[in-house]
N, C-alpha and C positions, 0 to 999 in steps of 0.2 A: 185222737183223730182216727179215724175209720180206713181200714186200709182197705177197704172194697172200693172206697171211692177213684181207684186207679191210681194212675202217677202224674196225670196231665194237674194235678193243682197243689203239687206237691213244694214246687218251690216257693209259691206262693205263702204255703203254712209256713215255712223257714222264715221268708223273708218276715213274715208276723213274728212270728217269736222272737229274731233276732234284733227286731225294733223295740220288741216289748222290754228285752234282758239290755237293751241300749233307752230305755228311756224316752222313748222318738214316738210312740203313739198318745193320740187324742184319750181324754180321759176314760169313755167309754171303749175303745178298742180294748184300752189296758186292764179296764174293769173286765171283759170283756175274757183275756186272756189269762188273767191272773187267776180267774173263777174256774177256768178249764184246768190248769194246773193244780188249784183245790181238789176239784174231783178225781180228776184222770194222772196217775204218777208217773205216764210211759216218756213225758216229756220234760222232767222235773231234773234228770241230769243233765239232756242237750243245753237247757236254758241256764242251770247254774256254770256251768263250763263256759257258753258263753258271759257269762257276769265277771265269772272269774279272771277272764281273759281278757278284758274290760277294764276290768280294775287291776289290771297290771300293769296298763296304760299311764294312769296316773302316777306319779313320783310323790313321795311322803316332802320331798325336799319342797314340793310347791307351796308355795304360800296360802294360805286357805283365810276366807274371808268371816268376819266373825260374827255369831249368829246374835241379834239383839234379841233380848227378855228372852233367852233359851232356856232359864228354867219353866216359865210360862208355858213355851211352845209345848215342853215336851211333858205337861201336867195335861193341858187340853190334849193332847195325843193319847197318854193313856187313859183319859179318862172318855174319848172315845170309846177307845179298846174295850174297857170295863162296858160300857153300856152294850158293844155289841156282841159281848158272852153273852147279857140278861136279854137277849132278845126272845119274845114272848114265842114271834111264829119262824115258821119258813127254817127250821132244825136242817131242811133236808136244801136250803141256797146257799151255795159259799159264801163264807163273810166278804168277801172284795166287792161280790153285787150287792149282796145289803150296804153297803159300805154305802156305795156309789148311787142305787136308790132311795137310800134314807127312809125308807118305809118298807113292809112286805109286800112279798110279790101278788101275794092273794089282795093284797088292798090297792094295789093301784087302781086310777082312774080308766080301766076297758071300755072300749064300747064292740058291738057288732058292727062288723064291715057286711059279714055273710054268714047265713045259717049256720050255728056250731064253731064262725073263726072272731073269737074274737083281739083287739090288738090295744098296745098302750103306745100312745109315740112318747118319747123323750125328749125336747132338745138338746145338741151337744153343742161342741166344740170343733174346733180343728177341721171345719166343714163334714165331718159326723154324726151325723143322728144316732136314736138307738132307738130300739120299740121291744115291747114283749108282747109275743104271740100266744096265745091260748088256742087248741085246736082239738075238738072235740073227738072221740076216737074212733078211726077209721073214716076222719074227714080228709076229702081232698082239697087243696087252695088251686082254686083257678090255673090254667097252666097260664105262664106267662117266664120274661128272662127281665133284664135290668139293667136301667140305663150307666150302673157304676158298675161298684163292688159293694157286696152283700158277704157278712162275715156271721156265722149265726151260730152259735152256742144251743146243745140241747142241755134245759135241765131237769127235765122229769118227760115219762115217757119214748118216743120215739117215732122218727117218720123214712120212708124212701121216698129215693126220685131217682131220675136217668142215669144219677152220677155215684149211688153209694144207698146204704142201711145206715143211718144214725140213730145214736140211744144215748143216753145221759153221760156226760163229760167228752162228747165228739164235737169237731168243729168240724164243720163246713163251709165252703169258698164259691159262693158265686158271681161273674158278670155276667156282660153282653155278650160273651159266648154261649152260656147255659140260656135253654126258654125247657122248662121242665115245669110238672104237676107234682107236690109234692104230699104225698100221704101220709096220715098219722096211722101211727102201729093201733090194732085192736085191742082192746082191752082197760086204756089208759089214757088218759088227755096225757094232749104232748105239750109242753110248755117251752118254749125258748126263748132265748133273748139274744139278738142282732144290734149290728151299725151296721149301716149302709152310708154311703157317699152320694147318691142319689136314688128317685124314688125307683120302686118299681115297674114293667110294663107287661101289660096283661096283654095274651097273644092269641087267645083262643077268640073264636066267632061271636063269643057273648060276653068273653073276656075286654076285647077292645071297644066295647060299648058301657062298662064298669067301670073305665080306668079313671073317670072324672070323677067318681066315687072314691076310688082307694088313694086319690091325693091326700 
């Protein structure tokens, strides 16, 4: 996570993490955060410590419920596993988003919103969606802020806005506080991947005449 982005969305990153190492987030947050810890190892002690700390909680004396056909389970589980070593593309996505998108990120179904942006929505769960962003380099996305929280993983490339520099394995946190333009770095399509709790809203003068577009 980008320490240019100041301290005002910093307990926020906490409270994500400490959801994450607790179990408590929708499928795609956790994909979501589990992919950042892939990349980026600066947060891979905070989260284990909290696990640990977690599972301290628990008493060995507790009765534990018992898993039917577990050898099954855990034959389809590595045999997951195995198939997502032999994955043909996408060397450079953590396994937790392959995991979670079941195909490469270069095949998903994009389309264009706007010259150079293009998006893949996902549906989720747990009232979160996800999308993956493609943005061509040194495109600007509309300015505009959001009616939730917007949680957005970079994973190739890189972009600024009002709040921070982000590059591959940085999160950033935005709401209804943030109405910012956010740029791709030159030289390289920025690609990321987000949940949001709700859509969008585009703020600028051509912007709020789009917005029935980018639903």
């Amino acid at each position: 996570m980008n320490a240019e982005a100041g301290n005002r969305d910093i307990p926020s990153r906490e409270a994500l993490l400490a959801a994450y190492a607790a179990g408590q987030l929708p499928c795609a947050a956790h994909a979501l955060v589990a992919a950042h810890l892939e990349i980026s190892p600066e947060n891979r002690v905070f989260v284990a410590s909290l696990e640990e700390s977690l599972a301290k909680e628990f008493s060995v004396d507790r009765p534990c419920c018992e898993i039917r056909k577990r050898e099954a389970r855990l034959d389809a589980i590595f045999c997951c596993d195995q198939q997502a070593h032999k994955a043909p593309c996408d060397s450079d996505i953590p396994r937790a988003l392959r995991h979670f998108l079941g195909r490469c990120v270069d095949e998903m179904p994009y389309r264009t919103v706007l010259p150079g942006i293009r998006e893949c929505r996902i549906e989720g769960e747990g009232g979160m969606n996800a999308m993956l962003y493609r943005i061509a380099p040194g495109k600007k996305i509309p300015q505009h802020s959001h009616e939730g929280t917007e949680i957005t993983l970079v994973l190739r490339g890189g972009f600024s806005d009002g709040t921070g520099h982000y590059v591959r394995g940085d999160i950033a946190i935005a709401d209804e506080d943030v109405d910012h333009i956010p740029v791709a770095d030159k030289g390289e399509e920025c690609v990321c991947f987000a949940v949001l709790d709700a859509p969008l809203r585009l703020t600028g003068p051509v912007g709020r005449l789009l917005n029935r577009f980018m639903r």
